[in-house]
Structures are given as C-alpha cells and as structure tokens.
BASE-671532 format. One record per residue (C-alpha): residue number from 1; residue in one letter; y, x, z. Coordinates in pm, 1 decimal. Example, Ala and Ser with C-alpha at 12.3 -4.5 7.8 and 13.67 -1.06 7.14 Angstrom:
BASE-671532
 num residu       py       px       pz
   1      a   -450.0   1230.0    780.0
   2      s   -106.0   1367.0    714.0
end
This chain:
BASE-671532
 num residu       py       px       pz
   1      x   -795.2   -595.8   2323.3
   2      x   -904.9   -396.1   2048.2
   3      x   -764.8   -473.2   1684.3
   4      x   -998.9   -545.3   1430.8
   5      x   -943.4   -643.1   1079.1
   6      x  -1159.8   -694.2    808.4
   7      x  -1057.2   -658.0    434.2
   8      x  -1297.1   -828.2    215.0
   9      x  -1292.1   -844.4   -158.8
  10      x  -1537.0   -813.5   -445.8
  11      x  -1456.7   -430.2   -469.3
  12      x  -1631.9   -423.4   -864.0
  13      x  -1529.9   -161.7   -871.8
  14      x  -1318.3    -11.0   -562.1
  15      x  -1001.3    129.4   -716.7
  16      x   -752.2    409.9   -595.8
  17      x   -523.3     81.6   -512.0
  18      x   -792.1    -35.2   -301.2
  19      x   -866.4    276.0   -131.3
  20      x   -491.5    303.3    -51.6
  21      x   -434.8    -24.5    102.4
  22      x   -810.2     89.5    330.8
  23      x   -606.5    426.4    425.6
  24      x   -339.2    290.1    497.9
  25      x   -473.0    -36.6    707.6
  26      x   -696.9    216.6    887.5
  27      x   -385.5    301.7   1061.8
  28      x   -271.3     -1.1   1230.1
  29      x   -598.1   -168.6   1317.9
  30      x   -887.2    -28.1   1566.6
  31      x  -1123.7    -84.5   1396.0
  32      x  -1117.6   -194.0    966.9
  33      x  -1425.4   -340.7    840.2
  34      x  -1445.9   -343.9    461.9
  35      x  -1629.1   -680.2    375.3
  36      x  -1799.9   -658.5      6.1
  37      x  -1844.8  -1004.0    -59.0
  38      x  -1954.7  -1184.7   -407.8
  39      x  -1641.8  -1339.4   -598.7
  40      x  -1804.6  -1652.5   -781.4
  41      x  -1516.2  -1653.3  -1036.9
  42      x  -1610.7  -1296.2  -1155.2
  43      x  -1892.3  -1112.7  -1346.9
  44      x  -1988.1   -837.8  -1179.1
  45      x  -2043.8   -499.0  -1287.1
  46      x  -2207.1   -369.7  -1019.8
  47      x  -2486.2   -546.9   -759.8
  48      x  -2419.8   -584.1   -423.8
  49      x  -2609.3   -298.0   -327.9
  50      x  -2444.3    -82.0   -537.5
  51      x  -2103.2   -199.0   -441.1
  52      x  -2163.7   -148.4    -88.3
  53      x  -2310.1    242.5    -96.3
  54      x  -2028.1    291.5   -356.0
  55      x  -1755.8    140.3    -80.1
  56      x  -1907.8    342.9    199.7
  57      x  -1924.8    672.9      4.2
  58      x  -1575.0    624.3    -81.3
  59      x  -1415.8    570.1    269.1
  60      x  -1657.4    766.2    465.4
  61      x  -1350.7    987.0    554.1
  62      x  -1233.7    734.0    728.5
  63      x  -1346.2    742.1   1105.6
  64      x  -1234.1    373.0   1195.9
  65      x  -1377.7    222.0    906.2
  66      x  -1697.7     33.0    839.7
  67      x  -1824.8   -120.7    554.9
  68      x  -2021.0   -488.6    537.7
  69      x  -2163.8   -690.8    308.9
  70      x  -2222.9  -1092.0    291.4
  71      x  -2297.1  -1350.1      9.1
  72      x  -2260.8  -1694.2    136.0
  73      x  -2003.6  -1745.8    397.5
  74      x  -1679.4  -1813.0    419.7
  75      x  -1425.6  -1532.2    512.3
  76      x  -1299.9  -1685.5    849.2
  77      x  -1636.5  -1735.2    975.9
  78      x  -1739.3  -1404.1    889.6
  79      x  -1395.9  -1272.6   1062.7
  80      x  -1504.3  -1457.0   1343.9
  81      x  -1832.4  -1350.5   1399.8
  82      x  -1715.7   -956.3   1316.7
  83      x  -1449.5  -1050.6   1648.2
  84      x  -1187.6   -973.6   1349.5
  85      x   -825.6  -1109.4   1418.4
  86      x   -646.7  -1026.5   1111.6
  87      x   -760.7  -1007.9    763.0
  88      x   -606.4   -681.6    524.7
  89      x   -466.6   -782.5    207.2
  90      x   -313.8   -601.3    -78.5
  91      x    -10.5   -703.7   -301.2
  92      x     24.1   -569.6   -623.8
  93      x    295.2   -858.4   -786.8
  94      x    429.6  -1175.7   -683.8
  95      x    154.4  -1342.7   -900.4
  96      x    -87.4  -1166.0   -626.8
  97      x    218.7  -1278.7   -333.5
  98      x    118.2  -1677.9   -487.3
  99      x   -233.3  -1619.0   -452.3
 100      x   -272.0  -1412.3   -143.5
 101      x    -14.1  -1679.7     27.6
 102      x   -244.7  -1958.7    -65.5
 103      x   -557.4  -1815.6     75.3
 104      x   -393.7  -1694.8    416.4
 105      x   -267.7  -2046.8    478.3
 106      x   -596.1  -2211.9    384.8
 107      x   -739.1  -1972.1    635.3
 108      x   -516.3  -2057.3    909.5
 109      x   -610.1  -2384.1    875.6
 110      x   -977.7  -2312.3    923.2
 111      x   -895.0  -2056.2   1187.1
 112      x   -553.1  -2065.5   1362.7
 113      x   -663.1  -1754.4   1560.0
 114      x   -678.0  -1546.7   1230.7
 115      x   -395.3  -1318.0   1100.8
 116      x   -356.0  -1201.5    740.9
 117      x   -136.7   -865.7    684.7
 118      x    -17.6   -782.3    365.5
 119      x     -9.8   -458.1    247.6
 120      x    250.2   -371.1    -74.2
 121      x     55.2   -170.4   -301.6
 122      x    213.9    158.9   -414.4
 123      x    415.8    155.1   -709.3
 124      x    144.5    406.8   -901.7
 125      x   -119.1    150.8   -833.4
 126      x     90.8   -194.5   -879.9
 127      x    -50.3   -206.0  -1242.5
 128      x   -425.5   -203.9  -1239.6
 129      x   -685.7   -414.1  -1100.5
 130      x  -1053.9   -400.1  -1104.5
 131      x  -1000.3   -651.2  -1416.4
 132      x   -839.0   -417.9  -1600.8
 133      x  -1003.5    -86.6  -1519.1
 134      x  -1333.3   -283.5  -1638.5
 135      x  -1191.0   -345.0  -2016.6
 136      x  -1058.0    -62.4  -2077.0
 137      x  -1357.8    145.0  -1927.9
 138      x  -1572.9    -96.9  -2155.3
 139      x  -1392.5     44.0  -2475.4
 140      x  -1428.6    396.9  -2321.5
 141      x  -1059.1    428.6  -2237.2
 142      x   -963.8    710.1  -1951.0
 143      x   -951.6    523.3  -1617.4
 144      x  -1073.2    845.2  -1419.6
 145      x   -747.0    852.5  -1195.1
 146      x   -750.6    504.3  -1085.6
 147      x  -1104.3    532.3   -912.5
 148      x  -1266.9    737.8   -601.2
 149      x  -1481.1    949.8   -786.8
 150      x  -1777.5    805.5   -650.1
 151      x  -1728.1    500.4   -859.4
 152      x  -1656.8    697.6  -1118.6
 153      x  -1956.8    836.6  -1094.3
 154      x  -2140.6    510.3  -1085.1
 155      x  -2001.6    406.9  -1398.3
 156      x  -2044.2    694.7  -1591.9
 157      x  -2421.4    670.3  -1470.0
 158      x  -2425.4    350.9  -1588.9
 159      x  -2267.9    403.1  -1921.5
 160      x  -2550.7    706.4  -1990.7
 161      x  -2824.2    454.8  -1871.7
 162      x  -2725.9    177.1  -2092.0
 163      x  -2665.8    407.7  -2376.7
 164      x  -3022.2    535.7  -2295.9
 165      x  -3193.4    151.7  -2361.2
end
C-alpha cells in the first residue's frame, strides 16, 4: 500500500520551518501532498492562488511532493478523497503540542482510519511562525532567512506594488 500523507495549512506565507517539516516528511511517506487550505481565523496576505504557485515553486525540488488547494472542506474528507492515511504536522512548542493534539483527536473521531505524525521543528525554526514573520515584515524588519526565496520574492513584489498605489 502506498503511503500518502497530506500536510495542509494556510502556508501565508510558507516559512523555512515549513519547508523543513515538507523535506523532511517527504522522506517517510510515498507520496506528500501539500494541502493550501483557507484558515478562517486568519487574514491573509496572500490569495489562494498566490499561495499555491508560491508552495509549488518552493518544493518543486521535491520529487514526491504535490501541492493542492481547497476552500471548503474539512481536512479528513479531503484526506480521504486524496487516499491520504496520515496527516504531517509540525511542532514548534508545547503551546503548538496542545493545539496540534486537539485537532488530531477531533480527526480521529471523524476518521478512525486517519493518522497524524508530528514532526519537531528544528531548534533554528522553533521561534517563528507565519504570524510573526508577517509583523515584523510589515514594519520592514529582515525576515529574509526564514523564507524560500520565492516567497520572499512575493513579498517584496508586493511591498513595491503597494508602495506604487
């Protein structure tokens, strides 16, 4: 049976922690699908267009990866329909641990077929979030080293384009 996985998150924007925990996942699953999927508790920076040719520029090196996108469905039925058994996670701090536990249990209820893995994040990346990076980048502080340079790209474009209006 092959092993699939899908890691879905908002991904506005994809960090170097995110990008990490995709590398790394890549390795024990068949097949990873990225799923870019709308967070209704979050503004978003980017649209969901953007996010997903950002996503897929920034894993293209990645031969077992795929990326996805979906607005208005839940995780385990999108799983299910991808043939995904295990859902990819990253942990950054036991605040995440809380969440992340929450969600994977809810989801075993709704699907008691479905798997989550958690992945540790690396200690370089345990700080930052997409949260963060998007203050800081707001007040034009230096977050260059915690994104895949083509999101950094993307929002230096849009920085010029708003400054342009």
């Amino acid at each position: 049976m092959k092993r699939i996985a899908l890691f879905p998150g908002s991904f506005d924007p994809l960090t170097m922690g995110h990008l990490d925990t995709i590398e790394r996942g890549a390795k024990l699953f068949d097949e990873l699908i990225i799923g870019v999927f709308v967070n209704t508790t979050k503004k978003s920076f980017f649209t969901p267009e953007e996010k997903l040719a950002i996503v897929k520029e920034s894993v293209q090196h990645i031969t077992n990866v795929r990326v996805m996108t979906q607005k208005n469905e839940l995780t385990v039925n999108v799983a299910e329909e991808l043939g995904a058994k295990f859902l990819l996670r990253g942990i950054r701090s036991i605040k995440d641990y809380e969440y992340e536990k929450e969600i994977a249990l809810m989801n075993q209820h709704l699907d008691h077929e479905l798997e989550t893995v958690f992945l540790l994040a690396q200690p370089k990346y345990s700080h930052i979030s997409s949260s963060i990076l998007k203050e800081v980048w707001t007040f034009n502080g230096d977050i260059k080293e915690y994104l895949p340079e083509p999101v950094y790209r993307a929002l230096e474009e849009k920085r010029e384009n708003s400054e342009k209006q």
